[in-house]
C-alpha positions in Angstrom: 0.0 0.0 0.0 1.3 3.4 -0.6 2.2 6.3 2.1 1.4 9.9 2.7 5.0 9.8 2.4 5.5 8.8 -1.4 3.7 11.7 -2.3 4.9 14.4 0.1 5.9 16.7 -2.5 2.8 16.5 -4.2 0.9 17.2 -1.7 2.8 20.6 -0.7 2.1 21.9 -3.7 -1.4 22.0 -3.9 -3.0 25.0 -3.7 -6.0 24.7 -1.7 -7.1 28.0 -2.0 -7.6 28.0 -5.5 -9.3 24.6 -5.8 -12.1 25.0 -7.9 -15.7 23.8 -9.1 -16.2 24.8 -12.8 -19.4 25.1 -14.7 -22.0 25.6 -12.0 -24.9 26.4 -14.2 -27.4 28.7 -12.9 -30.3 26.8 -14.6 -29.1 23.5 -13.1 -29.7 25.3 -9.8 -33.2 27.4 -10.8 -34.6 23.9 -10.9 -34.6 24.2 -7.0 -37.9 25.1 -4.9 -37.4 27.6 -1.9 -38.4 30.9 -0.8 -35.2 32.5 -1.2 -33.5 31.0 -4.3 -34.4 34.5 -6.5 -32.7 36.4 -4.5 -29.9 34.0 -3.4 -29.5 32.8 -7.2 -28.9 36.7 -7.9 -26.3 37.2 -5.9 -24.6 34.3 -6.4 -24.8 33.8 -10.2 -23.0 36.6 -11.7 -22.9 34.8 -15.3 -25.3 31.9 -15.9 -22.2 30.0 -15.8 -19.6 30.4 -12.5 -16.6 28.7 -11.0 -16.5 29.1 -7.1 -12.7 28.1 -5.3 -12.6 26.8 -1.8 -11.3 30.5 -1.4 -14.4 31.8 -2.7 -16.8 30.6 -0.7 -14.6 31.4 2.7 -14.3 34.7 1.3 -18.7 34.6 1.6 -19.8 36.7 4.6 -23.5 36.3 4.4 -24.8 32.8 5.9 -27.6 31.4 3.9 -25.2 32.7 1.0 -22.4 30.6 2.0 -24.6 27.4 2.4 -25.7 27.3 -1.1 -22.1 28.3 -2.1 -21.0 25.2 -0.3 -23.7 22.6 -2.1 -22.4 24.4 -5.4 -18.7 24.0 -4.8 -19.3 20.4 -3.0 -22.0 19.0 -5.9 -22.1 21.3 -9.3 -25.3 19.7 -10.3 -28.1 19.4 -7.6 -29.7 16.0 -9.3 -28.6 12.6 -9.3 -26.6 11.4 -5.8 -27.9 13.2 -3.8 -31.2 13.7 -6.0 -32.5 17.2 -6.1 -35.2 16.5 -3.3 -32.0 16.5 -0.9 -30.8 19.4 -1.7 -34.7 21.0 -1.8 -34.8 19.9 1.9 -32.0 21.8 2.9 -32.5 24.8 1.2 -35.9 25.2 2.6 -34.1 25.0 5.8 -31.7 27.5 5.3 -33.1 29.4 8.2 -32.4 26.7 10.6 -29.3 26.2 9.3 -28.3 30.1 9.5 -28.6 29.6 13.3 -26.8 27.0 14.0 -23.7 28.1 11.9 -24.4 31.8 12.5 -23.1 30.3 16.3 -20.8 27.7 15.9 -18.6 29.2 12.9 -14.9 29.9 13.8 -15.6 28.2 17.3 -14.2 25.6 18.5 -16.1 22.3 19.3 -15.7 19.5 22.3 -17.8 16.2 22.1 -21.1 17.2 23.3 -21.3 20.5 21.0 -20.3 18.7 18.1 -23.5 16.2 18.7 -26.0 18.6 19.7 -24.9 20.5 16.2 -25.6 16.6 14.8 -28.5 16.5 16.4 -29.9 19.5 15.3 -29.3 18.8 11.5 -30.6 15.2 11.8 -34.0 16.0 10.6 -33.0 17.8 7.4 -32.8 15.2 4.4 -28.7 14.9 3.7 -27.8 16.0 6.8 -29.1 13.1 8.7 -27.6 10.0 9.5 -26.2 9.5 6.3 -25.1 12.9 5.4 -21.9 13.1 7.0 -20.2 14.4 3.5 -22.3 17.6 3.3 -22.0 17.8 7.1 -18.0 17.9 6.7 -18.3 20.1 4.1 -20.2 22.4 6.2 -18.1 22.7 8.9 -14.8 22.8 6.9 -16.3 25.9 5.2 -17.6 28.1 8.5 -13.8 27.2 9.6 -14.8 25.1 12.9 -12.7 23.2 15.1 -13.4 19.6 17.2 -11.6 19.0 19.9 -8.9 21.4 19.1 -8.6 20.1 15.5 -9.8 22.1 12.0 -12.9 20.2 10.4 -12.1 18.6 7.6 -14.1 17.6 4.4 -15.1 14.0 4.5 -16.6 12.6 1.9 -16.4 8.7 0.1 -14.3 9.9 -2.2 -11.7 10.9 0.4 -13.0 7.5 2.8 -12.2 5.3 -0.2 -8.8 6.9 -0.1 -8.0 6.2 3.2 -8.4 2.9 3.4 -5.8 2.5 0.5 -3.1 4.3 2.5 -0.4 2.3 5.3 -0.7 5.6 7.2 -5.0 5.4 8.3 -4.6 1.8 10.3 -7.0 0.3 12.4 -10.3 1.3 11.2 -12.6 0.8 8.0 -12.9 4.3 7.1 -16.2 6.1 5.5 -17.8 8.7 5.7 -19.9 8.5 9.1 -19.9 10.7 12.4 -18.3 8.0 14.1 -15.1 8.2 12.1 -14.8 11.9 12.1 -13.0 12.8 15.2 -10.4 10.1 14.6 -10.0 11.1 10.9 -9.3 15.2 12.0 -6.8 13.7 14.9 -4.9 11.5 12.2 -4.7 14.5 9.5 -3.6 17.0 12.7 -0.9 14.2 13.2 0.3 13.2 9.6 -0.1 17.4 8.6 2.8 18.2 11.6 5.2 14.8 10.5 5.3 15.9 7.0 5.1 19.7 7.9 2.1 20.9 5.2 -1.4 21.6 6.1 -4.2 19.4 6.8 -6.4 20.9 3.9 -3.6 19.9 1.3 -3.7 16.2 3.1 -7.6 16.6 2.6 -7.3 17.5 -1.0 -4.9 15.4 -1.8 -7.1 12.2 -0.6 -10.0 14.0 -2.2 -8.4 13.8 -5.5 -6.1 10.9 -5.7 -6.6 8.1 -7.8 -4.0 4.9 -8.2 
């Protein structure tokens, strides 16, 4: 099995920042229902066709603005897996969801906040049980912290990943709640050994292929 190692130099070149989503069509995205997708849609769509980078949607300031700008960066098209009623569901909870990010971004997490912030999504479709990829993306995006460690996107791309590496032992890794806070102490770990950033380790899982 190959190790973080092999690719070190790889992975301190990426450039996070500028990771992008391309051709995020506007129609794609009119094909949503929710009470503030016209006004949402406006602001976000300055052409009918946009690219957002990782630095982009950091860069957003407004809540409810950033959400959307994370399903767009994380999905492109919102049809297929998830289908479009997922992402339906949580845009017409974008209110709910303003609150609970509105108060947890750029904080700082133990245990018991990090579940009641689960708990709170688990009634919105894709963010329930099996929604721990939009979850992660979430949480990577309003730049929390668990236990003292940056939240991380985790998705199956990035699960399949780590199960093909010597240097994620112990576990069968996917993309579930109960793998998350030993997945962010393992990146924290491997990130100081190899002296490059935990985001680069994510995006370099998120993207490798053998």
């Amino acid at each position: 099995m190959p190790t973080i190692a092999q690719h070190i130099d790889e992975i301190r070149n990426l450039d996070v920042a500028n990771h992008p989503t391309h051709d995020i069509k506007k129609e794609n995205w009119d094909a949503l229902n929710y009470p503030e997708k016209d006004a949402l849609h406006r602001a976000i769509f300055v052409n009918d066709i946009i690219t957002l980078t990782r630095a982009d949607v950091k860069a957003e300031t407004d809540v409810k603005t950033k959400i959307m700008k994370v399903l767009m960066w994380g999905y492109q098209i919102p049809s297929g897996t998830p289908p479009q009623a997922t992402f339906e569901d949580i845009a017409n909870h974008l209110t709910e969801l303003e609150a609970i990010f509105s108060r947890i971004q750029n904080q700082n997490l133990n245990a018991a906040q990090m579940q009641e912030v689960y708990n709170n999504m688990h009634n919105i479709q894709g963010l329930g049980k099996y929604g721990m990829a939009t979850k992660a993306k979430l949480l990577y995006f309003f730049n929390v912290s668990f236990e003292g460690k940056k939240c991380l996107i985790l998705d199956s791309k990035v699960a399949n990943n780590l199960n093909r590496f010597d240097d994620f032992p112990g576990t069968k890794w996917k993309a579930v709640p109960e793998c998350y806070s030993s997945y962010l102490s393992r990146m924290d770990e491997l990130a100081e050994i190899h002296h490059v950033s935990s985001e680069q380790l994510e995006m370099f899982l998120f993207k490798y292929k053998e």
